[in-house]
C-alpha positions as CSV (number, residue, x, y, z in Angstrom):
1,X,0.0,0.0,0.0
2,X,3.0,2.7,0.7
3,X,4.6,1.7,-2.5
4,X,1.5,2.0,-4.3
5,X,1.0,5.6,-2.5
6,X,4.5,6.7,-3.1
7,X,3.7,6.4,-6.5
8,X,1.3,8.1,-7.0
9,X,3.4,10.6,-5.1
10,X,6.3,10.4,-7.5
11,X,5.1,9.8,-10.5
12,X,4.0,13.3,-11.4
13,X,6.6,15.1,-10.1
14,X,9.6,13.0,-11.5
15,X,7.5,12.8,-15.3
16,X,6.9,16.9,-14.8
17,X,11.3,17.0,-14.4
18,X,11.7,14.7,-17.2
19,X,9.3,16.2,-19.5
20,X,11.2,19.8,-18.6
21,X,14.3,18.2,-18.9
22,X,13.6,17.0,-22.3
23,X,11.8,20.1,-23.6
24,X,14.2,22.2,-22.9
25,X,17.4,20.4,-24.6
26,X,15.1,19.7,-26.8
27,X,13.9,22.9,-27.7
28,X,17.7,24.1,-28.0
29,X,19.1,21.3,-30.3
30,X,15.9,22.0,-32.9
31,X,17.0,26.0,-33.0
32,X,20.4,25.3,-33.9
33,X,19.3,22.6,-36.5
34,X,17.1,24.8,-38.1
35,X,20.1,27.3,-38.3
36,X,22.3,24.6,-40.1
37,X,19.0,24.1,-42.4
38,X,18.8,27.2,-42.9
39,X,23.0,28.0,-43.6
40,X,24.0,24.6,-45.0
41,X,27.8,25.3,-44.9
42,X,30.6,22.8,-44.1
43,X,32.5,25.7,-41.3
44,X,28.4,26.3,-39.9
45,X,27.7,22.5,-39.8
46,X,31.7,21.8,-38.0
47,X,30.5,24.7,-36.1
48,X,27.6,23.7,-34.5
49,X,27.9,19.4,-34.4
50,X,29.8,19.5,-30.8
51,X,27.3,21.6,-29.5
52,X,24.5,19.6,-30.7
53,X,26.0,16.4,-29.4
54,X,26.8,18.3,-26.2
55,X,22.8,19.0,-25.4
56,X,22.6,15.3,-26.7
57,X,24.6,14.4,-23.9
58,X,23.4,16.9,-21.3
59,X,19.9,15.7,-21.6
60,X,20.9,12.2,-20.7
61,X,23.3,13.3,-17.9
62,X,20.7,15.1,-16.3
63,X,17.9,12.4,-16.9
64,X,19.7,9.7,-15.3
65,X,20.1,12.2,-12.2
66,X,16.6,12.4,-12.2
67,X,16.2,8.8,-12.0
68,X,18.8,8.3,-9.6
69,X,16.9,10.7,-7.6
70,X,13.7,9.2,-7.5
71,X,14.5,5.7,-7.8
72,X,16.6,3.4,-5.0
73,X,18.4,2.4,-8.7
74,X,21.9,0.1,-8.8
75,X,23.6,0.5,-11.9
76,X,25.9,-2.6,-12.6
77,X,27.8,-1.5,-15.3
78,X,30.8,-3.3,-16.9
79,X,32.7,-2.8,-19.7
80,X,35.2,-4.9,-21.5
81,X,37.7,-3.2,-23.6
82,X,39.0,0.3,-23.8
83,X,36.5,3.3,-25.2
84,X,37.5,6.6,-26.7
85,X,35.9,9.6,-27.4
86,X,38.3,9.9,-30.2
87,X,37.3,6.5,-32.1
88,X,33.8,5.6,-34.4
89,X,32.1,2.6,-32.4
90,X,29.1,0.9,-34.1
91,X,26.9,-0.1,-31.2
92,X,24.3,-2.9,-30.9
93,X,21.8,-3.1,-28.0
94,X,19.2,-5.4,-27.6
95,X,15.8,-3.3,-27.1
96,X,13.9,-3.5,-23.8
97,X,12.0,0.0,-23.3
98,X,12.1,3.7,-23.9
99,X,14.8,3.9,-21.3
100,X,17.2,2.3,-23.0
101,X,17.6,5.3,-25.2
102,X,18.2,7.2,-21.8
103,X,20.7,4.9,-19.9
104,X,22.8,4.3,-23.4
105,X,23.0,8.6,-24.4
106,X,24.5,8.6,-20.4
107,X,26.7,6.0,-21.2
108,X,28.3,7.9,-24.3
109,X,28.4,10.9,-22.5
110,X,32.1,10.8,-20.4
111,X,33.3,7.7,-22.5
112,X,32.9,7.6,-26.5
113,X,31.2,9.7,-28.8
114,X,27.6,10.7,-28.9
115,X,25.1,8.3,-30.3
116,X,23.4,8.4,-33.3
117,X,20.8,6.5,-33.3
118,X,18.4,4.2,-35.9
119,X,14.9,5.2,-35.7
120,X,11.4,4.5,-36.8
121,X,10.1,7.0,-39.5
122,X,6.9,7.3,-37.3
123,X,9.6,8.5,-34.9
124,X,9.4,12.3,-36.6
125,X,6.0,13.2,-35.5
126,X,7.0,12.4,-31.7
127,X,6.6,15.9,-29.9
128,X,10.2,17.1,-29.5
129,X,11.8,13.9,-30.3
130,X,11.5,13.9,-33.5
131,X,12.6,16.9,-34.7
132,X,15.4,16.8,-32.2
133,X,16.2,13.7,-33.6
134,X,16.2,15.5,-37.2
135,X,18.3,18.2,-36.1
136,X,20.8,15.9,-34.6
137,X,21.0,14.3,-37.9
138,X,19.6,10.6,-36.9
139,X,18.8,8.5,-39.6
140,X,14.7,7.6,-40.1
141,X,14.0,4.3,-41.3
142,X,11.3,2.9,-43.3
143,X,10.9,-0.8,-43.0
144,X,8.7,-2.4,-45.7
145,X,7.3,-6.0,-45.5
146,X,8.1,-8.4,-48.1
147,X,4.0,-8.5,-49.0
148,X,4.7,-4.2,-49.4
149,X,7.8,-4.6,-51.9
150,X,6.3,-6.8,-54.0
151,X,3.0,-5.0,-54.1
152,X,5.2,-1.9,-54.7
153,X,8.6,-2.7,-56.4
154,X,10.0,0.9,-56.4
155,X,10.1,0.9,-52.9
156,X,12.8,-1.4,-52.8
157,X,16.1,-0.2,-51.2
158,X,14.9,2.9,-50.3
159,X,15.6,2.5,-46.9
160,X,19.4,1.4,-47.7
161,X,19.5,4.5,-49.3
162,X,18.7,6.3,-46.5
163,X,21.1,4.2,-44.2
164,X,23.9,5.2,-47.3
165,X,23.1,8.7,-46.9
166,X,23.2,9.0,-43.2
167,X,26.5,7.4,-42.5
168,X,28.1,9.6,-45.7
169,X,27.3,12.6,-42.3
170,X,28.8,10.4,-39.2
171,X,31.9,10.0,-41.6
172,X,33.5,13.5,-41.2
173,X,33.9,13.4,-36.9
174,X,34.2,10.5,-34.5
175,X,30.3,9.3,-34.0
176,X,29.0,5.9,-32.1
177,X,26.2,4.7,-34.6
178,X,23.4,2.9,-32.7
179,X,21.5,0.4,-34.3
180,X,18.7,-1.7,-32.3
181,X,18.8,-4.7,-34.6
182,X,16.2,-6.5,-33.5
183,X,14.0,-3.4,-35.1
184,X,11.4,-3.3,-32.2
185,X,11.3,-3.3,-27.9
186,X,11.2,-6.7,-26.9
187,X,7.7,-8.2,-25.5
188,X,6.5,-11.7,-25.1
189,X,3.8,-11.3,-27.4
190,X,6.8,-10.1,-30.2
191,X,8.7,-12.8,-29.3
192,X,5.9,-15.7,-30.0
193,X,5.1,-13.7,-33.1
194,X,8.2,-13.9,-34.7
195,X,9.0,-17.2,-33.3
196,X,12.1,-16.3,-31.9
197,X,14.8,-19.0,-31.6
198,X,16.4,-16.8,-28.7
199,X,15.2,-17.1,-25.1
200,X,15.5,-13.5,-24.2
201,X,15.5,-11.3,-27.6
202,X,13.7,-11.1,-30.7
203,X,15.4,-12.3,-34.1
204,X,17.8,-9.7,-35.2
205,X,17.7,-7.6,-38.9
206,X,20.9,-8.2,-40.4
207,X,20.2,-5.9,-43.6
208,X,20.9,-2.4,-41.9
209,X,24.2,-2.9,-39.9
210,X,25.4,-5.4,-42.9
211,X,24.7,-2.0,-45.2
212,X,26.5,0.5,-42.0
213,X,29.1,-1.8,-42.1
214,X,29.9,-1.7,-46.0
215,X,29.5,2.2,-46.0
216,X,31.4,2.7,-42.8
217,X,33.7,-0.2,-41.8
218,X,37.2,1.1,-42.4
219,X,36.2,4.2,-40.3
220,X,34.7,1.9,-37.1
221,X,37.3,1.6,-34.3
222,X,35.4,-1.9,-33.1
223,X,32.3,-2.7,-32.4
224,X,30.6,-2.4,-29.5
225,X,28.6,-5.3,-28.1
226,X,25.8,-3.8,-25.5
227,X,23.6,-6.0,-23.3
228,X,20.8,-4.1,-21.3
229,X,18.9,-5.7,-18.4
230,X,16.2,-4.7,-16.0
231,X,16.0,-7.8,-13.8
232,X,13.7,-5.6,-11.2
233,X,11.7,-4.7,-13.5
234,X,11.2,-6.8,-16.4
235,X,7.6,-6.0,-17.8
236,X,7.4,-2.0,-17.6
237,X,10.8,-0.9,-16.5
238,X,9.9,3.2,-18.0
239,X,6.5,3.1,-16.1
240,X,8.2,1.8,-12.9
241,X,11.4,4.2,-13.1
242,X,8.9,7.1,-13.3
243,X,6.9,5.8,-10.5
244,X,10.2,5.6,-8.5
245,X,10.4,1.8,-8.3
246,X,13.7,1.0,-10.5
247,X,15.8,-1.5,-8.9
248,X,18.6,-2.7,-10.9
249,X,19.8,-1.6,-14.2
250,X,22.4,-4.2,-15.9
251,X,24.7,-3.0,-18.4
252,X,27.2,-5.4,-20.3
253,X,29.5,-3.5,-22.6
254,X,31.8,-5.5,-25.2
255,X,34.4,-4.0,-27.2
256,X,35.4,-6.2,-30.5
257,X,37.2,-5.3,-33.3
258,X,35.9,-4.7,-36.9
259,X,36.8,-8.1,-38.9
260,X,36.9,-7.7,-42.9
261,X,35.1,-10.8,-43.2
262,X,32.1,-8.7,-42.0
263,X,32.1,-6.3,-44.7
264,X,31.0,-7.0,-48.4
265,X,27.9,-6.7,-50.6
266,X,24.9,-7.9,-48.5
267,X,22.3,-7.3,-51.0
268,X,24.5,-8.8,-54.2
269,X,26.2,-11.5,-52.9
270,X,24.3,-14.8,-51.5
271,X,27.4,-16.1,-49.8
272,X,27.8,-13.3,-48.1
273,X,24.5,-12.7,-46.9
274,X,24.4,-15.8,-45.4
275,X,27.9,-16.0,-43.7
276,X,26.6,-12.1,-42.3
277,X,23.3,-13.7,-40.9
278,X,25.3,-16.6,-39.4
279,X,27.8,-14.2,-37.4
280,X,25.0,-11.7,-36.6
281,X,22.6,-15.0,-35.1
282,X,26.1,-16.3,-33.5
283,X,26.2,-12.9,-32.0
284,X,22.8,-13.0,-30.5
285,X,23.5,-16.6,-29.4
286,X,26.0,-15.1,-27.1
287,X,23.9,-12.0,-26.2
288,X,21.1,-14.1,-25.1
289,X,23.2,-16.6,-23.1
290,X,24.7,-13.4,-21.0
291,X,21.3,-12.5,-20.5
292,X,20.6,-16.2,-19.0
293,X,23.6,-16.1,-17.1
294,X,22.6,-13.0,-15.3
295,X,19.5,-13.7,-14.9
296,X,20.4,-16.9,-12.9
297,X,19.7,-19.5,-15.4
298,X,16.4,-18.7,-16.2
């Protein structure tokens, strides 16, 4: 009954803070992207990058205060391998909530680059988000079906075009490219649907990073292997950090180095497609055992 009451309690107050919080970085970063819009120069755009990914960072600085405040959190972070703020890092997460983008922008903040992160084309109409998002110069993604490509032919590769074009910006200063490749937050009901071979993730989408990869491998430092985990909290970890009852975060960082034999043409070449999905499943194989392991076996 107290927990239930102290909720209720914190729950407006801490979502009032965030919501300022994100507003007001938010509000900042869209200015100065309209002003690159608006004076598309190489010297503006140099310019005003560090700042943007400095609100970036700020925001999720000052959101995991937040949390820290409210919540009786423990963050168990580890990281194998050494990070620079100097380097290119492609980073995969699995997806769990919302928060995740939160916890990982913290992350970046005092040890590599700031993210740039893969996002859903709905993504844009998201009050604040999305045009923050824009103005930080985060790719949008439109993922067709198989049924909607064949109904619609001329749709096809459009959104490796838009991967191509992204990564052509992240090329020109050290970035950490985020790509949650299992395209969606994981729920049980996902993870029936898709028939997941994987205890604790949903299948992953190889055509995206295979494409980041082939634009942008020779610049990549390593990649960055990221395992997430809300073991307190499993079923609405956002909802229960706002309501002030976050127990443990988990973070697993792993730093691995950028093989050639991960690079090639995934869309023109069969054997490499498949040896690409077989390291990328072999990846998650891993991934999901850690998960398993920390979560005691189960």
């Amino acid at each position: 009954m107290l927990s239930v009451m102290r909720g209720l309690l914190v729950f407006p107050l801490h979502l009032s803070l965030q919501l300022i919080n994100l507003s007001f970085w938010a509000i900042l970063i869209i200015c100065l992207g309209l002003l690159k819009f608006l004076l598309p120069f190489p010297p503006i755009s140099r310019a005003l990058n560090p700042m943007l990914d400095f609100m970036l960072c700020a925001f999720g600085v000052i959101s995991v205060r937040l949390i820290r405040l409210f919540n009786p959190v423990e963050f168990d972070i580890q990281i194998d391998g050494e990070l620079s703020k100097k380097h290119w890092y492609l980073m995969m997460p699995n997806h769990l909530s919302w928060l995740d983008i939160i916890l990982l922008v913290d992350f970046a903040a005092d040890k590599i680059p700031a993210p740039k992160f893969f996002l859903k084309k709905e993504l844009i109409w998201l009050p604040f988000v999305g045009l923050g998002a824009w103005a930080l110069d985060m790719p949008f993604m439109q993922r067709y079906s198989r049924e909607f490509i064949e109904k619609n032919p001329h749709l096809k590769g459009k959104d490796i075009q838009t991967t191509k074009r992204s990564c052509e910006k992240f090329r020109t200063c050290p970035t950490t490219v985020i790509n949650f490749v299992e395209g969606s937050r994981f729920t049980p009901q996902k993870h029936q649907l898709r028939n997941s071979p994987f205890s604790h993730l949903l299948p992953p989408k190889a055509g995206g990073i295979a494409f980041t990869l082939a634009a942008m491998g020779e610049l990549f430092t390593g990649i960055l292997d990221v395992t997430l985990m809300y073991p307190d909290n499993a079923n609405k970890p956002m909802l229960d950090m706002l309501a002030g009852r976050l127990g443990r975060v988990i973070l697993r960082a792993n730093v691995t180095p950028v093989q050639p034999d991960i690079i090639g043409d995934y869309f023109n070449d069969e054997g490499f497609k498949t040896d690409f999905q077989s390291w990328l499943n072999s990846q998650w194989a891993n991934k999901d055992l850690q998960i398993k392991q920390l979560s005691g076996g189960k």
